[in-house]
C-alpha positions as CSV (number, residue, x, y, z in Angstrom):
1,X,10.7,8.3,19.6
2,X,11.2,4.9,18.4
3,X,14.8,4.8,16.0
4,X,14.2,2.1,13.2
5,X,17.1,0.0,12.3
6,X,17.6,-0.2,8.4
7,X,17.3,-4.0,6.9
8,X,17.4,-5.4,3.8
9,X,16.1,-8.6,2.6
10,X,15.6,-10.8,-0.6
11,X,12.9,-10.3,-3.2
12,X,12.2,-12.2,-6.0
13,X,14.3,-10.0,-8.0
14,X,15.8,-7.6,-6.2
15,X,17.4,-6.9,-2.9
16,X,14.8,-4.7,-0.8
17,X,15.5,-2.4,1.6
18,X,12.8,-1.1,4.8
19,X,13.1,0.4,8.2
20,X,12.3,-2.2,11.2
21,X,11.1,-0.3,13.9
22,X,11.3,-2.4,17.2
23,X,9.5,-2.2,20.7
24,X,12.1,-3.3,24.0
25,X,10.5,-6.8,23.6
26,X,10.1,-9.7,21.2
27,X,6.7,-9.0,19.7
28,X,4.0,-9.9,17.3
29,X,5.3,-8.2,13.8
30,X,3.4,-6.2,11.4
31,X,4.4,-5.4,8.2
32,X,3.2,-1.8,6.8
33,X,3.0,-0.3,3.0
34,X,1.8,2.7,1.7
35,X,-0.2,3.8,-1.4
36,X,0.9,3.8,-5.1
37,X,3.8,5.3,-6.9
38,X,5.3,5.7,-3.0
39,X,8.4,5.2,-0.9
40,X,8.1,4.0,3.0
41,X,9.7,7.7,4.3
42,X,5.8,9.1,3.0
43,X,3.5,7.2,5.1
44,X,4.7,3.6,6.1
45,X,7.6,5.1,8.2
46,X,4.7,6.7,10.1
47,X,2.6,4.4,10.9
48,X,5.1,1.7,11.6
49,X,6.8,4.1,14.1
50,X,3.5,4.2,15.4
51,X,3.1,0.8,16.3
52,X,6.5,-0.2,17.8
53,X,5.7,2.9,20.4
54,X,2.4,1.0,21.2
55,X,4.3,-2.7,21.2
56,X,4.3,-4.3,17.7
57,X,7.6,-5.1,15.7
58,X,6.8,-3.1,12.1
59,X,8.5,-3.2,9.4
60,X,7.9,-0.5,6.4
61,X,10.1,-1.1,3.2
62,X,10.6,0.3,-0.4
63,X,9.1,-2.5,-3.2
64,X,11.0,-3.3,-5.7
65,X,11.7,-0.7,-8.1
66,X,11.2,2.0,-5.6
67,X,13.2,4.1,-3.4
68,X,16.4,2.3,-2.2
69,X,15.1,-0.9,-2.8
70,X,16.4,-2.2,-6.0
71,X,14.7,-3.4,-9.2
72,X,14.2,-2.6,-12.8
73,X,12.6,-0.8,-14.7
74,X,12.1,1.7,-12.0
75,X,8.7,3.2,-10.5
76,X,6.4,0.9,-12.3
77,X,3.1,0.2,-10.2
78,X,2.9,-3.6,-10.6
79,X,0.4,-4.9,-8.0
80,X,1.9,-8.4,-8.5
81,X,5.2,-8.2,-7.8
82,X,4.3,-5.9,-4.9
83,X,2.1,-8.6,-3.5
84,X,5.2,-11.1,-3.8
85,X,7.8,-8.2,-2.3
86,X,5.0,-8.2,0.7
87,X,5.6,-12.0,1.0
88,X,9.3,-11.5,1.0
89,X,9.2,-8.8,3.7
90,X,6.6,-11.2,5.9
91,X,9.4,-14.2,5.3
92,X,11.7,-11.5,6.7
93,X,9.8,-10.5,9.7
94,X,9.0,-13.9,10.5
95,X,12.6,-14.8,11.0
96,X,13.6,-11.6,13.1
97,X,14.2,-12.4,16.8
98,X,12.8,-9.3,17.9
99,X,9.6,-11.2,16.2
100,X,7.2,-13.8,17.5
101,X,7.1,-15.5,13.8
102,X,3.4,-17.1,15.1
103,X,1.8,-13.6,15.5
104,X,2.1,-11.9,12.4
105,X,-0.2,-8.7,11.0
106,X,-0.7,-6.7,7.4
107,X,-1.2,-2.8,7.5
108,X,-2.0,-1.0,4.4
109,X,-2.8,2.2,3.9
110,X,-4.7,3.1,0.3
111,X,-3.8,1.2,-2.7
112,X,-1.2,-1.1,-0.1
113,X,-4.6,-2.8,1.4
114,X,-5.3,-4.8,-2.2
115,X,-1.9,-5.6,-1.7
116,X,-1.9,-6.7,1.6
117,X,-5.2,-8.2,1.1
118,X,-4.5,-10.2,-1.9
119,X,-1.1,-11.6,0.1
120,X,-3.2,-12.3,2.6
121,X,-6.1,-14.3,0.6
122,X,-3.3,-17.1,0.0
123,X,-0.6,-16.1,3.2
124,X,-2.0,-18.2,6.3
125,X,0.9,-16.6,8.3
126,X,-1.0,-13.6,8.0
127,X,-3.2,-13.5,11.0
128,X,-5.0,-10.4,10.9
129,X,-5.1,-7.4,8.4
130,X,-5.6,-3.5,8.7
131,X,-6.7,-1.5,5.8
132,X,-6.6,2.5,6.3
133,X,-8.5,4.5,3.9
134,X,-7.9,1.4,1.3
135,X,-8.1,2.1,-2.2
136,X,-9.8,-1.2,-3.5
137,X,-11.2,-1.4,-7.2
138,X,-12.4,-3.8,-9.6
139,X,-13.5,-2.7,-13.3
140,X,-16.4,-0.4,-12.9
141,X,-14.3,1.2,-9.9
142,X,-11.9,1.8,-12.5
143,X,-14.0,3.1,-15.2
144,X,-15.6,5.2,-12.6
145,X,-12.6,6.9,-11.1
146,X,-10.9,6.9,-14.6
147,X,-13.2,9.0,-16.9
148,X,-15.6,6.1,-18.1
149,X,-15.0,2.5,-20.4
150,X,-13.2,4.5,-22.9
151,X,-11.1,6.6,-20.9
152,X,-10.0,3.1,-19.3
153,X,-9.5,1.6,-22.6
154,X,-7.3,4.3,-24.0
155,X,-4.9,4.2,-21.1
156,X,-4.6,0.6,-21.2
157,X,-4.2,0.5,-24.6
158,X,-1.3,3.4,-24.8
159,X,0.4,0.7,-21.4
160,X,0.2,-1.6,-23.6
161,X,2.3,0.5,-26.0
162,X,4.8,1.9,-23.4
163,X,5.7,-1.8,-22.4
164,X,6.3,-2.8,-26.0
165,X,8.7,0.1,-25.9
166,X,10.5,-0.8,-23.3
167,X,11.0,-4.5,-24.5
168,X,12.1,-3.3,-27.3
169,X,14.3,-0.4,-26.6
170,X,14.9,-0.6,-22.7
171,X,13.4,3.0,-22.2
172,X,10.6,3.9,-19.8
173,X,8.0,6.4,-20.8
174,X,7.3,8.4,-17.7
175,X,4.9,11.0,-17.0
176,X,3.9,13.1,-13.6
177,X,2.6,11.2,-10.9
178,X,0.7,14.0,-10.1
179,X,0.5,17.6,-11.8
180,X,-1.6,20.6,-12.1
181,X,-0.6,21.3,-15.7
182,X,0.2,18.0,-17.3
183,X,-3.2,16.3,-18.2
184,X,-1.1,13.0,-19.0
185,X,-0.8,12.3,-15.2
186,X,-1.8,9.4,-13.4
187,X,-3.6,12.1,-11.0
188,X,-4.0,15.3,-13.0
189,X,-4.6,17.9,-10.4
190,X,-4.1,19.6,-7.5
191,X,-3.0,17.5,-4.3
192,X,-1.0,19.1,-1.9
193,X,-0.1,16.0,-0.1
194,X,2.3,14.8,-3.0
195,X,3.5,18.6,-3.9
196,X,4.3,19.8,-0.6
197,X,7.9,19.5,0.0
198,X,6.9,19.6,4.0
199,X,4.6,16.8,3.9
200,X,4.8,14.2,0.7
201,X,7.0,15.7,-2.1
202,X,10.1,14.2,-0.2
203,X,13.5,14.2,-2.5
204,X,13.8,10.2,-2.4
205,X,10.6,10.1,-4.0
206,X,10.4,10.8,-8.1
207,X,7.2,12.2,-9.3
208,X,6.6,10.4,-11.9
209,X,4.8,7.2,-13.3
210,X,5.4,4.7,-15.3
211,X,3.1,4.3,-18.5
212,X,3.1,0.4,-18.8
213,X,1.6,0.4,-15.2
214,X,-1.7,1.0,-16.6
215,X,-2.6,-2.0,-18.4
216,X,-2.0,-4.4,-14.7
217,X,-3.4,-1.6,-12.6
218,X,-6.9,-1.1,-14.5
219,X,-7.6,-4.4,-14.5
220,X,-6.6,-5.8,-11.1
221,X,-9.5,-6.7,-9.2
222,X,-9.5,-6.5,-5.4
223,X,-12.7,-6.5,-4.6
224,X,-12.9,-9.9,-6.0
225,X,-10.3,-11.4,-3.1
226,X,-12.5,-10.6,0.2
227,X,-14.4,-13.7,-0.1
228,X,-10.9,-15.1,0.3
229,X,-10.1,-13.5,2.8
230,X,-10.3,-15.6,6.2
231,X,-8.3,-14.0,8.7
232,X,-10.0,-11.4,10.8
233,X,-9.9,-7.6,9.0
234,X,-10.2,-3.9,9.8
235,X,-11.3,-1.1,8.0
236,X,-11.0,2.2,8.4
237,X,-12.2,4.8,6.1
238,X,-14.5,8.3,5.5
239,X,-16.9,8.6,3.1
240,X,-15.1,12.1,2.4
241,X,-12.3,9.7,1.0
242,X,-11.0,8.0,-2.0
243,X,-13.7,5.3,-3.2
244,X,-15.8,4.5,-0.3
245,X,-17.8,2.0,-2.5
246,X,-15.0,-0.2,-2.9
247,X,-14.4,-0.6,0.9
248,X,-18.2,-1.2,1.2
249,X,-18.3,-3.8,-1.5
250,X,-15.2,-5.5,0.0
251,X,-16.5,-5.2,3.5
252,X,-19.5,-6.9,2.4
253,X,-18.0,-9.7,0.4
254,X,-15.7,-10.4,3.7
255,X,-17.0,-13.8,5.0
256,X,-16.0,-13.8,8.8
257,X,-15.9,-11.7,11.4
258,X,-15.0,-8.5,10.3
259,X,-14.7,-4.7,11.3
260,X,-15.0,-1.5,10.1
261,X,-14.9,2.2,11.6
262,X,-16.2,4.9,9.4
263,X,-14.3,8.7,10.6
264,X,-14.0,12.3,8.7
265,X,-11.1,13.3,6.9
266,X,-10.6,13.0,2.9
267,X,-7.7,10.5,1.5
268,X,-4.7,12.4,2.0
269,X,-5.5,12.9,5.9
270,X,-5.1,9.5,6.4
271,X,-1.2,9.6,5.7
272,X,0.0,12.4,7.5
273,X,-2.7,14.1,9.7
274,X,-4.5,14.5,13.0
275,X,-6.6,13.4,14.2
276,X,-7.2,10.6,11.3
277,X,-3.6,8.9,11.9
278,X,-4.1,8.6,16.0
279,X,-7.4,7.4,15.3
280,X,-6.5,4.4,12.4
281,X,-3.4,3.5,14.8
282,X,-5.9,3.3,17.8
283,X,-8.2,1.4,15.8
284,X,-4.9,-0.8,14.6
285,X,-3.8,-1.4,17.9
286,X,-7.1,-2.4,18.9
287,X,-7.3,-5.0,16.7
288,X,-4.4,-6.4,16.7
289,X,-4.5,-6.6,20.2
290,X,-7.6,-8.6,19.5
291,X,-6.2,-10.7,17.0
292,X,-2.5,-11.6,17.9
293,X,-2.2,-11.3,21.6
């Protein structure tokens, strides 16, 4: 079992913190997030383990805000400044010794492939990318996933009130990440992945989300970025999972050479499971072997 050695590393406004999880040799580096409202220890951890057994320096890390990583307010999903704290960590990598700085990849796992790909669109030290089960939306993904136009409206419009609160007062309004009774969630119902104490519900991650995230969340479009996207992509993905549409409409507006594996399993397989993990960090490895050796 590969030990990671705990780093931390400059953001734009925050000192980050990640695990670096390092192969006996200097090798290409990959860089690895995980989904929304999360911390590395839930999925990243996993998958960049993953890859140093099978040769490739990874690094997961908390973005700012979350986990030990530091940041204020805390826990807000803002796909910006995660897009910039993935720059940060790539800047990081880059530099490591145990890193050939020349063969750098991105690996994100649901909503961390916009992320990823959106660093990557304008990050030509990027040279290849890996999206598992990516979560990638434009508007009408949104209103289709969110209840409809005026569903969408009404949470934007109550961010938009939550973040005048906070500049006003300093105070966050928070509600569940996820809950079976509360129907002011950001995912109202049952998912045992985030409630489980022995897989997701982990004590370093707080279930809970910040209202002004909706307003930047509901209207960030990823599906837009794949024509931008030049260097060589994977994805991998069931249409059992979260949004399959939006990987199809990305994959399609991808203008090079490109790949994509469709598998069973629904969403939450993808971060903790079998066979859907071996098979994604096959299909990573494959590519990047591809791609960067």
């Amino acid at each position: 079992m590969t030990r990671p050695e705990k780093v931390t590393f400059d953001g734009d406004e925050a000192t980050l913190t990640g695990n670096l999880f390092l192969p006996p040799e200097q090798a290409p580096g990959v860089v690895v997030a995980g989904t929304w409202t999360t911390v590395k220890e839930q999925m990243a951890d996993r998958y960049a383990q993953r890859l140093a057994e099978r040769g490739y320096t990874a690094l997961s890390f908390d973005f700012t805000g979350f986990g030990e990583s530091g940041g204020e307010p805390r826990d807000v999903e803002s796909p910006a400044r995660k897009v910039r704290d993935i720059h940060h960590a790539l800047t990081f990598l880059a530099a490591h010794p145990a890193v050939d700085g020349e063969r750098l990849g991105a690996l994100g796992i649901c909503a961390a492939a916009m992320y990823m790909a959106d660093n990557a669109a304008h990050d030509p030290r990027v040279k290849a990318l890996a999206l598992v089960a990516p979560w990638l939306h434009d508007a009408a993904i949104c209103e289709a996933a969110y209840g409809g136009a005026e569903a969408v409206a009404t949470k934007i419009k109550i961010g938009r009130e939550a973040r005048s609160r906070y500049d006003e007062t300093g105070e966050v309004d928070y509600v569940p990440v996820v809950s079976t009774i509360d129907e002011r969630a950001a995912m109202p119902y049952e998912i045992d992945f985030y409630l489980n104490p022995q897989r997701g519900a982990i004590p370093t991650r707080p279930n809970r989300f910040a209202v002004m995230a909706w307003p930047e969340w509901l209207t960030y479009d990823s599906i837009a970025l794949a024509p931008r996207i030049t260097q060589p992509p994977l994805i991998v993905h069931s249409d059992e999972a979260a949004i399959p549409d939006g990987a199809h409409r990305f994959h399609a507006g991808l203008p090079g050479s490109k790949d994509i594996l469709w598998i069973q399993g629904i969403q939450f397989d993808f971060y903790d499971q079998e066979p859907q993990v071996a098979i994604a960090i096959d299909a990573a490895v494959g590519h990047f072997g591809r791609t960067l050796r």
